[in-house]
N, C-alpha and C positions, 0 to 999 in steps of 0.2 A: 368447347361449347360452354355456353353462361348460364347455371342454373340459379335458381332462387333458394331454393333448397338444398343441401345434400343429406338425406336420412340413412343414419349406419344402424343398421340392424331392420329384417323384412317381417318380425313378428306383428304384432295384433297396435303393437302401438305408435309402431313406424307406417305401417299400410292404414290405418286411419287416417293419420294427421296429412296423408302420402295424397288422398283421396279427397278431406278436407280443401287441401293449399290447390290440388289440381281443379277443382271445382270454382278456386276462386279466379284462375287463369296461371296461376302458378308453376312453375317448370324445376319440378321435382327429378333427382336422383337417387335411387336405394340402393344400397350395397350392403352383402351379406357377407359376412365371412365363411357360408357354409355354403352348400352345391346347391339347395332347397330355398321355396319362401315358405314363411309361417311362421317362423320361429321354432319355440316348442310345440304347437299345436299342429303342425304338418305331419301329416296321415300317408303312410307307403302301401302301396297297392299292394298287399299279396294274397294268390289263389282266391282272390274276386274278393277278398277283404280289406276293408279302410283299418290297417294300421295305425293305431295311435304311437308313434314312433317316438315320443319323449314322455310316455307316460298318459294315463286316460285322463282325456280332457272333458267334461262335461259341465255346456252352458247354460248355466243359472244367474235369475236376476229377478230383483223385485223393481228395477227401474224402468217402466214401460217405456220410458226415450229409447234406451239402448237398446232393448226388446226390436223395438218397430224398427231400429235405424241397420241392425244385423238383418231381420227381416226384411231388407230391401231388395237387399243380394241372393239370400239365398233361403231358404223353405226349411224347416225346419219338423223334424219327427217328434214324437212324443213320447219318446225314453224317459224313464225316470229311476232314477239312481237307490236303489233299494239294495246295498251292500250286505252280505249274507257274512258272518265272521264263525271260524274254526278254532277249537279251542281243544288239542289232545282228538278225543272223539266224539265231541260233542256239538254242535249246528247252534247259531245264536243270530236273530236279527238284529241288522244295526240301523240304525243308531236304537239306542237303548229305551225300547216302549213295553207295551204290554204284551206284545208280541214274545220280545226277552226276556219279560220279568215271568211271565207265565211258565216258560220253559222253566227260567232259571230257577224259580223258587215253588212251583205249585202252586199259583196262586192264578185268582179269574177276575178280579175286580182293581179297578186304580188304590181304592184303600186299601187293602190288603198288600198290595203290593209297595206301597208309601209306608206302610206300617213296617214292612221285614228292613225296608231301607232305612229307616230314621231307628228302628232299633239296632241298627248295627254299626250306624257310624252313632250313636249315644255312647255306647258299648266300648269304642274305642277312645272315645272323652278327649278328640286332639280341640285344644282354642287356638293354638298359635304352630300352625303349620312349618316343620323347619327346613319340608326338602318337596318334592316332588309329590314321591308317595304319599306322606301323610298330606296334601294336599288333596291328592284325585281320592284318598279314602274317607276326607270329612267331606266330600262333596256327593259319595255313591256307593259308599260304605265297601268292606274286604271281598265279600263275594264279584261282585262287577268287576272290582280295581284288581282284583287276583286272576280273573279269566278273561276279559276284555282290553284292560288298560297297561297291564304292568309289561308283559312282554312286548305287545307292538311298539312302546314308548322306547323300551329300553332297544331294541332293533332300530327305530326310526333316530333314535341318539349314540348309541352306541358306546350308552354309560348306565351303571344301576339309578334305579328311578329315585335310591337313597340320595345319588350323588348328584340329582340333580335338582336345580331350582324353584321350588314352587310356585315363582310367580309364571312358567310354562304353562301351567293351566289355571286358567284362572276361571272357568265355566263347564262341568262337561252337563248339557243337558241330558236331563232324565225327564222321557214321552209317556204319561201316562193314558195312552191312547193305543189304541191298534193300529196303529200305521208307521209301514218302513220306509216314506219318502225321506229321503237323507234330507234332503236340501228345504229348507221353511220358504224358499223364494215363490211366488208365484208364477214365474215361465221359467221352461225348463225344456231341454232338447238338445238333441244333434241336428248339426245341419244333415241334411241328404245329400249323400255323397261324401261325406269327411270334411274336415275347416281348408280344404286348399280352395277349393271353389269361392270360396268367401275372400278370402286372401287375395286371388287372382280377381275379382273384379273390385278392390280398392287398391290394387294398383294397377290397372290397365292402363290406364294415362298417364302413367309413372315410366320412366327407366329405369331400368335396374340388370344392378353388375354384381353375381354370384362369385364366391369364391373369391373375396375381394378383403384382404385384410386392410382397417383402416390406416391405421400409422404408417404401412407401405405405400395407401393408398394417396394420402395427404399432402404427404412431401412433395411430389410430384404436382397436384392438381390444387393444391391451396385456394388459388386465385379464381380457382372456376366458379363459388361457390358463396352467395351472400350470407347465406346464413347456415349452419350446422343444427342437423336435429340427434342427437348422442341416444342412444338406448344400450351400449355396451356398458362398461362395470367404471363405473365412475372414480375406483381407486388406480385402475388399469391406466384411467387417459392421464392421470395425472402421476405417471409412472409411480405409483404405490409410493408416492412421499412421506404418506405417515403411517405409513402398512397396509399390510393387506387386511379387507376387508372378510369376514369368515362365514364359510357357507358348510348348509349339508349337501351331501349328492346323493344320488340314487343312479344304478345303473341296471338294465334289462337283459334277462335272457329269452330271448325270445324263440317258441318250437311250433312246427307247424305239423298238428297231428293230423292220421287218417281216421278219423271221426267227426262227424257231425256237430258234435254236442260235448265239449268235455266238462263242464260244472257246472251249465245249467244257470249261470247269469253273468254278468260281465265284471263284476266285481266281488272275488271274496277275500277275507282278511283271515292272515293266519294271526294269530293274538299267543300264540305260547313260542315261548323262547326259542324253543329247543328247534324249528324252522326255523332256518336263516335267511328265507325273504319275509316282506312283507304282506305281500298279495301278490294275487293271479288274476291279468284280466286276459277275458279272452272278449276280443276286439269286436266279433259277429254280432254279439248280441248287441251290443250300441246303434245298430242300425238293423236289426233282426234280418241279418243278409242267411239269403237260403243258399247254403254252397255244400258237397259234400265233405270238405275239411274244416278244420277252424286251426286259429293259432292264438296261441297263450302267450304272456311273457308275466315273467317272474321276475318283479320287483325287489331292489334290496338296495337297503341306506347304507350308506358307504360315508367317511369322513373327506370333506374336499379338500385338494390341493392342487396348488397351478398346470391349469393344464385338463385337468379334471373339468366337467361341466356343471356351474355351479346354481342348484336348485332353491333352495329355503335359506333367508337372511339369516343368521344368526342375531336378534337385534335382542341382544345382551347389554348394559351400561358400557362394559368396554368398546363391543362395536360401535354402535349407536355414539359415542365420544369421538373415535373416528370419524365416523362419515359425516358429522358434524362441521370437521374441521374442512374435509372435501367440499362440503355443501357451501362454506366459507369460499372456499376455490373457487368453486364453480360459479359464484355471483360478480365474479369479475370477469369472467369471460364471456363479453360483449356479445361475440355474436354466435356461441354455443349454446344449447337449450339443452339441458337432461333430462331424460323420461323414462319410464318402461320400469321395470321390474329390475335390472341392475344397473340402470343410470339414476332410482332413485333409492337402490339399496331397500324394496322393500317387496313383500311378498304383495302379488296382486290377483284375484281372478279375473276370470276375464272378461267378466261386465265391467270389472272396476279401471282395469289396461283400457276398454275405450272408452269410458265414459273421462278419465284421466286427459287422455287422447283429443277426444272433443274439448273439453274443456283449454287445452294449451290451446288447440289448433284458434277455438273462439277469438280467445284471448288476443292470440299472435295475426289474429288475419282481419280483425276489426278493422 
């Protein structure tokens, strides 16, 4: 059969563009290499809970297009991302407001609290930040960057904050307000039901062949297919000519306890070293499901290698030189199109994967 399309990979920015091309009359293909659609955002049913099975996804966006255009498909709760963080024995709310500061220093007003913070990164006199740390500490002074910053950095890197680069952080805000909304975007939510229900209606007018590795895929059907849409790892198609490109990973342990309730919100952050995950979400509260179990999984940054599932760019001057050179590659192949989070080598959420999405599909179907 003759398609117009063949889209490799069934995430967030292959089932747009999938949903796009078919709306225009276009006769679309998906293939996944894995058994699921979603990509990473595909949710496993377990004991009447929407499992976030690559880690908790939660949709935020200040772009009312992309708002109204996920809103088409599916309905949306009103969760809002208030991560609680653990520090030894101590409870801190994040992101860092008046909430934290209050704890953390004693103090009741935004000035007072402006005041412990600007006296103590004064106190450390850094002008020219040479690593990591002295960066996150001219920016939120020793107390925050010693109980919030320093541990979780060093677990999500898996290098002291000494050895690492300063330009990593280049902003941590500090809320001098009572409010633990994580996110500054204006809409915010889980679908109802988990992201597979979204997935599954941008591509119902699609085909799609699970379990389907490309490159075994290709050889054989080449011809079927006018145009290619790639969202795999763009140093991968071009069998790693000028190396590999460098990711962090994360991998899940996931436990399904016989309790209701184990922490009391979906997201907490261990912040001291001496824990070797990162966090614990437990998946119920995302969509405040009343079940008599819950399940947890325990999050932990791990260093990537082939084979490995690769999560966060590393877009370092050497990567970044790299995929540069890919990016060079890839403008010569006529009728390949790269996209998505490792066909463009860069970290996206997931307003930005379809807004990304929309935009080629425009582009490509004018």
């Amino acid at each position: 059969m003759k398609y117009d399309y063949l889209i490799v990979g069934c995430g967030l920015f292959g089932a747009v563009f999938a949903h796009e091309a078919t709306k225009k009359g276009k006769k679309c293909l998906i293939i996944d290499k894995r058994s699921h659609i979603g990509g990473n955002c595909y949710c496993e049913k377990v004991e009447g809970i929407n499992v976030h099975k690559y880690g908790a996804h939660i949709f935020h966006t200040s772009n009312k297009k992309v708002w109204d255009y996920v809103n088409n498909f599916v309905e949306f709760n009103n969760y809002i991302n208030s991560p609680v963080a653990f520090y030894k024995d101590e409870v801190y709310n994040m992101p860092f407001n008046m909430n934290t500061f209050s704890k953390m220093f004693n103090v009741k007003t935004p000035s007072e609290a402006k005041q412990v913070i600007e006296n103590e990164i004064k106190k450390e006199n850094i002008t020219n930040p040479k690593n990591l740390e002295e960066q996150a500490i001219s920016l939120v002074g020793r107390t925050v960057y010693e109980k919030l910053v320093k541990g979780y950095t060093e677990k999500q890197w898996g290098r002291d904050c000494k050895d690492l680069p300063a330009f990593i952080i280049k902003r941590l805000p500090l809320r001098f307000i009572y409010d633990n909304n994580y996110f500054n975007d204006r809409y915010q939510g889980i679908p109802i039901g988990g992201y597979n229900p979204l997935i599954e209606k941008l591509i119902e007018k699609s085909d799609v062949k699970l379990n389907t590795n490309y490159f075994d895929f290709i050889n054989k059907t080449k011809d079927s297919f006018n145009k290619i849409v790639y969202t795999g790892a763009i140093d991968e198609f071009f069998n790693f000519k000028f190396g590999e490109l460098e990711f962090r990973s994360v991998y899940f342990e996931n436990e399904v306890l016989d309790c209701e309730n184990f922490q009391g919100n979906a997201v907490i952050n261990y912040t001291s070293r001496d824990v070797p995950y990162t966090r614990i979400i437990e998946h119920k509260h995302f969509e405040f499901a009343k079940t008599p179990k819950t399940v947890i999984s325990k999050e932990y940054s791990i260093e990537w290698k082939k084979g490995v599932e690769p999560y966060y760019p590393i877009n370092n001057e050497k990567n970044n030189a790299i995929y540069a050179k890919y990016q060079e590659l890839a403008k010569q192949e006529k009728n390949v199109i790269f996209g998505g989070r490792l066909g463009s080598y860069k970290y996206y959420d997931m307003d930005k994967t379809i807004e990304s999405a929309l935009n080629l599909a425009e582009e490509e179907l004018k």
